[in-house]
C-alpha positions in Angstrom: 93.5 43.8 90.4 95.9 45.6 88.0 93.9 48.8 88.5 93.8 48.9 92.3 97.7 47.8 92.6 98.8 50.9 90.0 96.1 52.7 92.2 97.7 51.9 95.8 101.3 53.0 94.1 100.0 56.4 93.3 98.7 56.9 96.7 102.2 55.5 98.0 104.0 58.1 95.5 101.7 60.8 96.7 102.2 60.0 100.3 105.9 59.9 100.0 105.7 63.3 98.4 103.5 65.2 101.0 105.9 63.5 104.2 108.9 64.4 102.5 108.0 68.3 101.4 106.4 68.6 105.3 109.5 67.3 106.6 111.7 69.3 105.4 110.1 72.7 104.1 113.1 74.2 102.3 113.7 70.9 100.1 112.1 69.0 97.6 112.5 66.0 95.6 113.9 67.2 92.8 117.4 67.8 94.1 117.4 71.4 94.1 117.1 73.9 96.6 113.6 75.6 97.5 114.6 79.5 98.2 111.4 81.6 99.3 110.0 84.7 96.9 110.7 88.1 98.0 107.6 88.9 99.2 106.3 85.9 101.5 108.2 85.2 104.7 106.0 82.9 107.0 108.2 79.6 107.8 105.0 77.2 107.2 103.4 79.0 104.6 105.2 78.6 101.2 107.6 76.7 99.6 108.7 77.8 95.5 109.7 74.9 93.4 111.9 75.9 90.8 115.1 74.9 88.6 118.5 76.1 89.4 119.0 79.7 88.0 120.8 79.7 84.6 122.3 83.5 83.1 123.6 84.3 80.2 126.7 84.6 80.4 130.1 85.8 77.7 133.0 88.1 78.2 133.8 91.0 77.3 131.7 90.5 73.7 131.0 93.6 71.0 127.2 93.5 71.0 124.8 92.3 72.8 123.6 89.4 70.0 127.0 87.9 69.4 127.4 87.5 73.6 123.8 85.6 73.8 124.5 83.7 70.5 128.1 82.4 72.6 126.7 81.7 76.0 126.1 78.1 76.8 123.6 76.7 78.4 124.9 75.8 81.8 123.4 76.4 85.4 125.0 79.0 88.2 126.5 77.5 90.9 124.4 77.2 93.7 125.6 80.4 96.1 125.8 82.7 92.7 121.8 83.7 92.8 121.9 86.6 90.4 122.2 87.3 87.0 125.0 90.1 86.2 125.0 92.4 82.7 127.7 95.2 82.5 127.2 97.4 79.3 130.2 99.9 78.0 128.8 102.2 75.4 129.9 105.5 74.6 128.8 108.1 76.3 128.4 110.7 72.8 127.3 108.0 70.6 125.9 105.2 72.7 126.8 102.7 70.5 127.9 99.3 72.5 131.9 98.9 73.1 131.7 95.7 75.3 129.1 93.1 76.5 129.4 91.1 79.7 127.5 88.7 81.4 128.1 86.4 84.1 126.4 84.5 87.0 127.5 86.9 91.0 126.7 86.6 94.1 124.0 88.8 95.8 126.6 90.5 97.5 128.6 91.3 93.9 125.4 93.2 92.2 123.6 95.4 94.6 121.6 98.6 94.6 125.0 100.5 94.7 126.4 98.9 91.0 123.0 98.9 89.3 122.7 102.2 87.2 124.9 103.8 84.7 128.3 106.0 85.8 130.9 107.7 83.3 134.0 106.2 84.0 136.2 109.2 83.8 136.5 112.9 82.4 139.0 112.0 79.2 137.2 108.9 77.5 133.6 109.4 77.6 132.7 105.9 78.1 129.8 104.8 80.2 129.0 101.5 81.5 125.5 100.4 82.6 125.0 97.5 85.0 122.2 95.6 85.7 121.4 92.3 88.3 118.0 90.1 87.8 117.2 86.8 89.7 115.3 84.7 87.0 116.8 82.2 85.0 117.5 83.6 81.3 116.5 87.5 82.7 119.5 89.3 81.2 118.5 88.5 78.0 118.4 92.2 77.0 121.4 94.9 78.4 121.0 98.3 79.9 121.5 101.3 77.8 120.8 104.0 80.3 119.5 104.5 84.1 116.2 104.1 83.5 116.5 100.4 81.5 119.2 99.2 84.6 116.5 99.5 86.6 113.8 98.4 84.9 115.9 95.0 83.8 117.0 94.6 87.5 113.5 94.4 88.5 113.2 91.0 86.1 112.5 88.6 88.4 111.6 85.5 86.7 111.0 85.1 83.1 108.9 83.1 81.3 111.6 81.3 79.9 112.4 80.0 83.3 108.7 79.6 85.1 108.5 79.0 88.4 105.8 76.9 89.9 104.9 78.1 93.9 102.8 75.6 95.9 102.2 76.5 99.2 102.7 73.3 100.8 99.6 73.6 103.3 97.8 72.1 100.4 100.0 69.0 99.7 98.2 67.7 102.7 94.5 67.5 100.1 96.7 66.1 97.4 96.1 62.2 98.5 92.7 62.4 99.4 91.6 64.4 96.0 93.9 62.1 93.7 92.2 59.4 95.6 88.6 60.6 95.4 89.3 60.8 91.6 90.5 57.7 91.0 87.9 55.9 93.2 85.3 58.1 91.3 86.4 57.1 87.9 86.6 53.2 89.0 83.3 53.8 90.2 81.4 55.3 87.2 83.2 52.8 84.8 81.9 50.0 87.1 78.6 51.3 87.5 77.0 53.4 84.7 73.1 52.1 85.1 73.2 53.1 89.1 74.3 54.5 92.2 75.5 52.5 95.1 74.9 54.7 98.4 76.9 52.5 100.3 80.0 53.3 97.9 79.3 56.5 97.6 79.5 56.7 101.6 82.6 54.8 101.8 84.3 56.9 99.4 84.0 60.3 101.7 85.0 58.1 104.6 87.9 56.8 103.6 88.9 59.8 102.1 88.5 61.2 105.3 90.4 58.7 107.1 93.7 59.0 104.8 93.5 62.8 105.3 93.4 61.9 109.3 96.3 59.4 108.8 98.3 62.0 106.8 97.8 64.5 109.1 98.6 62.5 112.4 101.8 61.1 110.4 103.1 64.5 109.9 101.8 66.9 112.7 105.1 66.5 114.8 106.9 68.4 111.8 104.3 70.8 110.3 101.0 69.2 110.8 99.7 71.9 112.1 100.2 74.6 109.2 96.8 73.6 107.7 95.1 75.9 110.2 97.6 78.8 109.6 96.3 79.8 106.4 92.9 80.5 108.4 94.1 83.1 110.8 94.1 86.5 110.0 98.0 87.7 109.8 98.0 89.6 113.1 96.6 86.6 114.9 99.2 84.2 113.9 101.6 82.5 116.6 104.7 84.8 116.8 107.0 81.9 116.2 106.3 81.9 112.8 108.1 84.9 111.5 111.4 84.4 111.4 115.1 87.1 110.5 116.4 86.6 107.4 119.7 86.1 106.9 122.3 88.9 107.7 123.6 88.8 103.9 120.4 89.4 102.6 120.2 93.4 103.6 123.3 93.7 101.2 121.1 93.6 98.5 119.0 97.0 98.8 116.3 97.4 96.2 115.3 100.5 94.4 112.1 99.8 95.5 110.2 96.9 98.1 106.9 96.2 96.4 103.7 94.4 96.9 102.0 95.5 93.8 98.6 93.5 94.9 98.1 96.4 97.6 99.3 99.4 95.4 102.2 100.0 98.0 105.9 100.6 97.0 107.9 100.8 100.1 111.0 102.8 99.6 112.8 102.3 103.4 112.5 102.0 106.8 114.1 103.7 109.4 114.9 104.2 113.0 113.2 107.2 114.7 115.1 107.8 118.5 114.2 111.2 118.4 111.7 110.4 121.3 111.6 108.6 124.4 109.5 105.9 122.8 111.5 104.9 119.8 109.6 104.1 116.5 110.4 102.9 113.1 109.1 104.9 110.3 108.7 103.2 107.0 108.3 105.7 103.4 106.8 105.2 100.1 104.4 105.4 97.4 101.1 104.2 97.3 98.3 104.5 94.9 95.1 106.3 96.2 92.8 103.6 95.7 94.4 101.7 98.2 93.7 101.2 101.3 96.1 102.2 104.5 95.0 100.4 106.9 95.5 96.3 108.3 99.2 96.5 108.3 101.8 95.1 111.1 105.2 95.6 111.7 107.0 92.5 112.8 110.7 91.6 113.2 113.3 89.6 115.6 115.4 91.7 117.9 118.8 90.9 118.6 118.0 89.1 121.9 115.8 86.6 119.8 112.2 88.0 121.1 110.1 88.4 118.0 108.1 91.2 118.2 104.8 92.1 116.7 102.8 95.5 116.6 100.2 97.5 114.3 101.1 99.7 112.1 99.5 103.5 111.5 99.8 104.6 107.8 99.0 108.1 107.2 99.8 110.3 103.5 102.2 113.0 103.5 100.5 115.7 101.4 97.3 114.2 99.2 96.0 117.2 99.1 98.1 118.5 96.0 98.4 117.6 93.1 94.5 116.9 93.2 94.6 114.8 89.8 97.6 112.6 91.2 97.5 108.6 91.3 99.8 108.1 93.9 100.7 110.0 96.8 103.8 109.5 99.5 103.0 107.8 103.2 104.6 107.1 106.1 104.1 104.3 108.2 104.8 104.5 111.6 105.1 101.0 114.5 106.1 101.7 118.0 109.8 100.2 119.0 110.0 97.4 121.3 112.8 96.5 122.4 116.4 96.8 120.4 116.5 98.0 116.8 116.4 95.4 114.3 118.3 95.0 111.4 115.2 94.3 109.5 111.5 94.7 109.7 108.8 93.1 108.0 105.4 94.9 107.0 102.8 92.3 106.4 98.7 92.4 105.9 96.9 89.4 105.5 98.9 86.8 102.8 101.7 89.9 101.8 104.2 91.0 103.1 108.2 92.4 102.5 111.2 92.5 104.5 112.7 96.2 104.7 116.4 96.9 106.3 116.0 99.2 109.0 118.3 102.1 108.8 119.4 103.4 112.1 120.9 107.1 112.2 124.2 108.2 113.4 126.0 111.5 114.0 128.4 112.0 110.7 130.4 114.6 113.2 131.6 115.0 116.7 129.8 118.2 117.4 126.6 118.7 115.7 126.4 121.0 113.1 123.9 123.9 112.5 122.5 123.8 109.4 122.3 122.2 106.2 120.9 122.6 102.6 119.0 119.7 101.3 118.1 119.1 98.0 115.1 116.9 95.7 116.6 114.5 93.2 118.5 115.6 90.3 118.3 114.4 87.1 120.1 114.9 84.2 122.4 117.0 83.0 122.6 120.8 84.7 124.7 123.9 83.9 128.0 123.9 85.8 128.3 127.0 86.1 125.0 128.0 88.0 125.4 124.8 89.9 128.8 126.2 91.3 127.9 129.8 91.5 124.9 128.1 93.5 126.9 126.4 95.9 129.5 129.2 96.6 126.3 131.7 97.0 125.4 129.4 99.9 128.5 128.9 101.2 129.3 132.8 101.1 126.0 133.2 103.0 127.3 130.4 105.8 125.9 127.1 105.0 128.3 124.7 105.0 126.9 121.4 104.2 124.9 120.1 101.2 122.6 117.3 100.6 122.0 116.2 97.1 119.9 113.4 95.9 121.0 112.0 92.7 118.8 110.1 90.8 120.7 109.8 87.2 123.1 113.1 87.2 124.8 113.1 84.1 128.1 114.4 82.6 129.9 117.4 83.9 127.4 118.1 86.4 128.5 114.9 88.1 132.3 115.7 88.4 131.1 119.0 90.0 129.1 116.7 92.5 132.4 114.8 93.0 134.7 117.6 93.3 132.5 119.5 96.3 132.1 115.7 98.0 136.3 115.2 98.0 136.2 118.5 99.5 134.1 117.5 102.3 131.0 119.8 102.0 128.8 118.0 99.8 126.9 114.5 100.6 125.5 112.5 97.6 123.1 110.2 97.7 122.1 108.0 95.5 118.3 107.7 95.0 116.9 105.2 92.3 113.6 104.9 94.2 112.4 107.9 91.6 113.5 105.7 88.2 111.8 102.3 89.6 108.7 104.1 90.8 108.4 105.9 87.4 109.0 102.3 85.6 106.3 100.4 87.9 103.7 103.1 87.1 104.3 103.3 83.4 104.0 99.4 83.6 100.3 99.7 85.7 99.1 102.8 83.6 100.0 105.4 80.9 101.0 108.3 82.1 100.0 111.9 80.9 102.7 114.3 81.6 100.6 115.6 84.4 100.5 112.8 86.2 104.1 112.5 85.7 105.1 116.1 86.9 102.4 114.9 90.5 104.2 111.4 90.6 107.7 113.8 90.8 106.0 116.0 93.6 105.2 112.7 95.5 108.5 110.9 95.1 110.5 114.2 96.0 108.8 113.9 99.7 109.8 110.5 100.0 113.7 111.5 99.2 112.8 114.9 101.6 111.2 112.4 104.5 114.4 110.5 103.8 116.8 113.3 104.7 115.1 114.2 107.9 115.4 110.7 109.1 118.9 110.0 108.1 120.8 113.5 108.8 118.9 114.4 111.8 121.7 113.4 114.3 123.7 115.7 112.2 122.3 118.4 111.7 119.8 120.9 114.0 118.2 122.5 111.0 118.0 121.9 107.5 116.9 123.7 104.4 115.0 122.4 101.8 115.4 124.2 98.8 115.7 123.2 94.9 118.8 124.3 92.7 117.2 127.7 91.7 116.4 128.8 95.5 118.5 130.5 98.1 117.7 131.8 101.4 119.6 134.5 102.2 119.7 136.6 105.5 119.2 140.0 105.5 121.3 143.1 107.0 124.7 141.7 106.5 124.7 138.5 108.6 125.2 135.0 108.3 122.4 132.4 107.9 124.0 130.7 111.3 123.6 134.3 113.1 120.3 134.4 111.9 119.5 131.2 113.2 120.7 131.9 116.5 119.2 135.7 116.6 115.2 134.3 115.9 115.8 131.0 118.2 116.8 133.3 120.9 113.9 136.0 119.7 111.1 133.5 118.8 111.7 130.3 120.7 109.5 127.1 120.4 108.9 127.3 116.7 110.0 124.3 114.4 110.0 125.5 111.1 110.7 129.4 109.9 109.1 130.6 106.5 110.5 133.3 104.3 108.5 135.0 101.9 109.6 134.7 98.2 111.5 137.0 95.7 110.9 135.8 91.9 113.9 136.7 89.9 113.3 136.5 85.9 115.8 137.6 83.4 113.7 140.5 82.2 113.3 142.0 85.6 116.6 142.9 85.8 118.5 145.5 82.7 121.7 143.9 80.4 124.6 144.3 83.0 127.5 143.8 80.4 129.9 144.0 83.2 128.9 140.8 85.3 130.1 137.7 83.8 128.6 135.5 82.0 129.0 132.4 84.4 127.6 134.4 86.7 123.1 134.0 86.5 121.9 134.8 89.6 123.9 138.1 89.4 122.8 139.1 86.1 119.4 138.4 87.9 119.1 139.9 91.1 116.5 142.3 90.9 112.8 141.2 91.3 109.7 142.8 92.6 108.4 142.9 96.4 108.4 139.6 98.0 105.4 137.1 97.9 103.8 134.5 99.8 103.6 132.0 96.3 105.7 129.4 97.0 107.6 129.9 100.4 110.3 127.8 101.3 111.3 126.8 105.2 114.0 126.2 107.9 113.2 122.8 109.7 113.9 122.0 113.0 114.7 118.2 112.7 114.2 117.3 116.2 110.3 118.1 116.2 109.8 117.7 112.6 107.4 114.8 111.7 106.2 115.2 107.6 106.7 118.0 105.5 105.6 119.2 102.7 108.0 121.5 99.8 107.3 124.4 101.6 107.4 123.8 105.2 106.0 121.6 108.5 102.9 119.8 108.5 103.1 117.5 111.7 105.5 118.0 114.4 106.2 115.7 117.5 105.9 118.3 120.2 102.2 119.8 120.0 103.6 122.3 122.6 105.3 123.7 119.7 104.7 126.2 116.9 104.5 124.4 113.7 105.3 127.5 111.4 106.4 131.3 112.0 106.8 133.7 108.9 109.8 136.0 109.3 110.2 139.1 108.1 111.7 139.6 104.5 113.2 143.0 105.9 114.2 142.0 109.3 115.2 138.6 108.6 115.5 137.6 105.4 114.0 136.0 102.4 113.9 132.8 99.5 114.8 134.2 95.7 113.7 132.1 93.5 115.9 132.3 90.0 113.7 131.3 87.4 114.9 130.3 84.1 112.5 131.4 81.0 110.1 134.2 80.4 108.1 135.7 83.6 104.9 135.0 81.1 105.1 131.6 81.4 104.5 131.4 84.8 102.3 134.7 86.5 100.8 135.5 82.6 98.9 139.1 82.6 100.9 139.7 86.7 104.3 140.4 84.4 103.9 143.6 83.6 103.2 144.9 86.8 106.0 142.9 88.2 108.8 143.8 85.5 108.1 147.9 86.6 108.4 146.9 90.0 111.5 145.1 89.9 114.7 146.7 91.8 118.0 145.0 92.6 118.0 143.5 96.1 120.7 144.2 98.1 120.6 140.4 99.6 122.2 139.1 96.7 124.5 141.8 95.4 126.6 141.3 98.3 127.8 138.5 98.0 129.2 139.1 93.9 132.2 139.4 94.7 132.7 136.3 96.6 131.0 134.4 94.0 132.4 135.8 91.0 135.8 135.0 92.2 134.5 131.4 93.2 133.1 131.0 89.8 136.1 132.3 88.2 138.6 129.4 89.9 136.5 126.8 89.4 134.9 127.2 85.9 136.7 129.6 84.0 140.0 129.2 85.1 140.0 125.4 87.3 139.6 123.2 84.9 135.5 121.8 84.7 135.4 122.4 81.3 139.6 122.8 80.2 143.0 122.8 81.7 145.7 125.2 80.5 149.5 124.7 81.3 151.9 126.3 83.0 153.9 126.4 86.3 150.7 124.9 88.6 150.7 128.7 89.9 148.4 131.3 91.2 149.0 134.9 90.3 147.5 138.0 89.9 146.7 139.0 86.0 147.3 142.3 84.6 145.1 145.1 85.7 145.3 143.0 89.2 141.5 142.9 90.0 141.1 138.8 88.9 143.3 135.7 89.8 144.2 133.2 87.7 144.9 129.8 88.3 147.3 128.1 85.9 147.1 124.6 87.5 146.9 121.9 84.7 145.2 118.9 86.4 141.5 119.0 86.5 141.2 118.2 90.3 141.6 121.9 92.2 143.7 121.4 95.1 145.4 123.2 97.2 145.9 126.3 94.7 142.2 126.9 94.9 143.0 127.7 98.8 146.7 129.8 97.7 144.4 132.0 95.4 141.5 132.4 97.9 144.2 133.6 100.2 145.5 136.2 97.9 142.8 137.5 96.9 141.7 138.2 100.5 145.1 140.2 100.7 144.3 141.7 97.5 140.8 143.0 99.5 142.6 144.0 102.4 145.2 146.3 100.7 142.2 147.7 98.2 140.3 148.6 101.3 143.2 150.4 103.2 143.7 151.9 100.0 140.5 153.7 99.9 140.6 154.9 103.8 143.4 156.8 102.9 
């Protein structure tokens, strides 16, 4: 009798268990809240049991050891769900300065703060910040972009394990524990034989309490033990549900389901037909397969939509030895836009913010130069003789992806931003990709170089689908290419002159001039700042490596070199211009011409002359260069009366101004030195 009491006690402890977990999905017994992973959102699918996140946590400590040895042991408080880590080190010795840890809110330690950032110009201190969700995650601290990243994508440690039951499967938890238990009873009672009739009454009363159970709790969730058996894009619609409007603060470096090989980057908003789309980029590896997904949100007028999705790669064709290759994914747009979508096949799934695209001006603007992520540290001075180049050519806006830009080259990015002509964007999808794949597999530096190429479409995808509203055309082009137009126009007049002369084509190629230091002769009189003057003379143009002007309206994928899918098949997908008539790419190449076209040099070198497309524009870029680097302040500041003024043999200007930030003297001394050309020019008519 003792036996079958304790026995009917487990089964009312079980019971209780199952009714109450059934009854209220987001709850459990324990007192603490349930909250769902990242990567599951069906409302009757899973439930994750876990302990209260606990961080460590100090202020403002010298090292990293003495902060962990002071933190108590003590839990967040319920709404603070991340763990928090912000590093000072130095940024010439990287030795720590200061240690902090504390428990934030989501909304506190997003995408935007994890990363590393110089502070300021004057004292070379750097802080690193990281944000994890697992209890005990920030253990370690972030010493540079790469480690931010990696630590932020600690979920839960093993410190802190976390137990996830989908709770479909309570329901078989009284009839097994009961089976068991009747079992045991049954083989201790009867080792010399077999009773059929127990036997018999064991699988019907196990079947009877799995009925009873079942009929107890069907009006709450009875009726999620069949879910599990239907395919995804069968499921009832009610099922998915939005999350929460605070959630798509916290933007991720990267949205993964690692079981499928897919890392999902972002998704986006595509109005540029009449039947609106969302477009969704990222990585994938090529084992995996592209097909079985769905798109499926909540639009604003509470009708849940669900629709297949089409997966297709960008460019898998090159590199051939890659691993992973860029994809977009593309579901048709019913109804509003969302503020979220969630991409789903079979048991996985993740919840993507959907980025809608608005105009950044009243009028849209022509043209714009768009650029792969940076990263590192680049020369000042050939970014900014870059930029003016452009911008004495006609372009007019910039957009950079920075990935982890370092040191003065970022306070050049800054500067041009203030001054309205440069967008940033920060891109850490290329540092978590990296990470992810390093953790799956070692990489070679090959396949590192053709993870690069496949990441840098996913950030050129990206500009297309954000800035088209903003822009008609855009360039893409790296920090060593220019287009420039030929017979002394403007790259907006030659825009207008080939739409008018060669309509109905989305993207225009230009063949390529390769520019290498020994193509062109010592030309003592150029200075030194100045690169791409000292090398403008290369041989006749080529067809290695073109670069393209995109028409974002009809543009679908790309590749680094031009179109490969437009919207419109009525349109021409490419048209080569004429390096004479139109204009051209130059590619400045740092290094030796050996090292790229071998036993080709020679013949190249002899062949070399200086092209009149880029000599033009010295002057403008000379003085540019001047202001900003020489004389401006990026790498010094001299003092005097904040002036402008002419210096002695009246061909230079020099600025005088002794804060770093070039202002409005930039503008006086442009001015004057357009006088200066004026009077010089009436000088020699005479």
């Amino acid at each position: 009798m003792a036996n079958v009491a304790e026995m009917m006690n487990l089964l009312i402890f079980i019971t209780t268990i199952s009714q109450q977990t059934m009854a209220y999905p987001n709850t459990i017994n324990t007192g603490y809240p349930s909250s769902r992973t990242t990567t599951f959102h069906y409302s009757a699918e899973l439930t994750t049991i876990r302990k209260a996140l606990t961080c460590w946590t100090c202020n403002d400590k010298s090292d990293n050891e003495l902060c962990n040895d002071w933190a108590p042991d003590i839990q967040c408080l319920t709404d603070h769900s991340v763990c928090k880590t912000v590093h000072h080190l130095s940024a010439v010795t990287m030795e720590t300065l200061s240690v902090t840890k504390t428990c934030s809110l989501s909304r506190d330690c997003s995408v935007v703060d994890i990363g590393c950032r110089n502070i300021d110009k004057e004292s070379n201190v750097r802080v690193c910040t990281s944000c994890c969700t697992g209890s005990y995650c920030n253990q370690r601290i972030p010493n540079d972009e790469l480690s931010a990243l990696e630590l932020s994508l600690l979920g839960h440690s093993a410190s802190a394990p976390v137990i996830e039951v989908p709770y479909d499967y309570i329901l078989y938890l009284p009839p097994i524990v009961f089976t068991t238990i009747w079992s045991t009873m049954f083989k201790k009672r009867n080792q010399q034989q077999l009773c059929r009739w127990r036997c018999c009454a064991s699988i019907l009363l196990t079947s009877l309490f799995l009925a009873l159970t079942l009929i107890i709790n069907w009006p709450n969730s009875g009726q999620c033990l069949l879910g599990n058996l239907v395919p995804a894009n069968q499921r009832a619609k009610h099922e998915y549900f939005a999350v929460p409007h605070d959630d798509i603060s916290r933007i991720r470096p990267v949205y993964a389901i690692p079981d499928l090989g897919f890392y999902f980057h972002a998704a986006y908003c595509d109005t540029r037909q009449t039947a609106h789309r969302i477009r969704i980029l990222g990585i994938y590896k090529n084992d995996s397969n592209l097909e079985g997904f769905w798109c499926n949100w909540n639009s604003t007028t509470g009708i849940i939509h669900q629709v297949k999705a089409s997966c297709q790669p960008i460019d898998s064709n090159w590199p051939l030895y890659n691993k992973y290759f860029a994809f977009m994914m593309t579901c048709q747009l019913e109804g509003s836009v969302p503020l979220q979508v969630t991409v789903s096949r079979g048991r996985h799934d993740v919840i993507l913010p959907v980025h809608e695209a608005k105009p950044a001006f009243a009028v849209r603007h022509t043209l714009a130069v768009c650029v792969k992520p940076m990263t590192g540290q680049f020369s000042v001075s050939r970014i900014v003789e870059w930029l003016e180049l452009h911008m004495a050519a006609g372009y007019d806006n910039f957009i950079l992806y920075d990935t982890d830009v370092q040191g003065s080259t970022r306070y050049v990015l800054e500067y041009y931003e203030n001054k309205g002509l440069l967008t940033v964007r920060h891109f850490p999808f290329l540092m978590a990709i990296l990470s992810l794949a390093e953790r799956k597999t070692s990489i070679g530096d090959n396949l590192r170089y053709a993870l690069y190429q496949q990441v840098y479409l996913v950030a050129l995808h990206d500009c297309i689908l954000r800035f088209y509203p903003s822009y008609r055309y855009l360039a893409m082009v790296d920090l060593d290419e220019v287009i420039l137009p030929a017979k002394n126009r403007s790259i907006i007049d030659l825009v207008a002159e080939v739409e008018r002369h060669i309509p109905n084509v989305v993207s225009y190629m230009f063949y390529t001039y390769w520019h290498f230091q020994e193509f062109s002769p010592p030309s003592p009189n150029i200075s030194d700042h100045l690169y791409i003057q000292k090398t403008a003379s290369a041989p006749q143009p080529s067809l290695d490596q073109p670069k393209s002007l995109i028409l974002t309206s009809l543009t679908l994928t790309v590749n680094w070199h031009g179109v490969l899918d437009v919207l419109d098949s009525a349109q021409i997908p490419r048209y080569l211009l004429s390096s004479t008539e139109h204009g051209a790419v130059h590619h400045f190449r740092s290094g030796r011409c050996q090292e790229h076209f071998h036993d080709l040099c020679p013949n190249m070198t002899s062949s070399s002359s200086p092209c009149p497309e880029v000599q033009r524009y010295r002057d403008a870029t000379e003085i540019a260069v001047r202001i900003h680097v020489e004389i401006g302040g990026f790498y010094k500041s001299e003092k005097d009366n904040g002036k402008c003024k002419v210096d002695d043999d009246g061909k230079h200007l020099v600025n005088m101004d002794d804060t770093r930030e070039l202002k409005s003297c930039i503008v006086e001394c442009r001015l004057l030195q357009n006088a200066i050309n004026l009077l010089s020019m009436a000088a020699k008519r005479r």
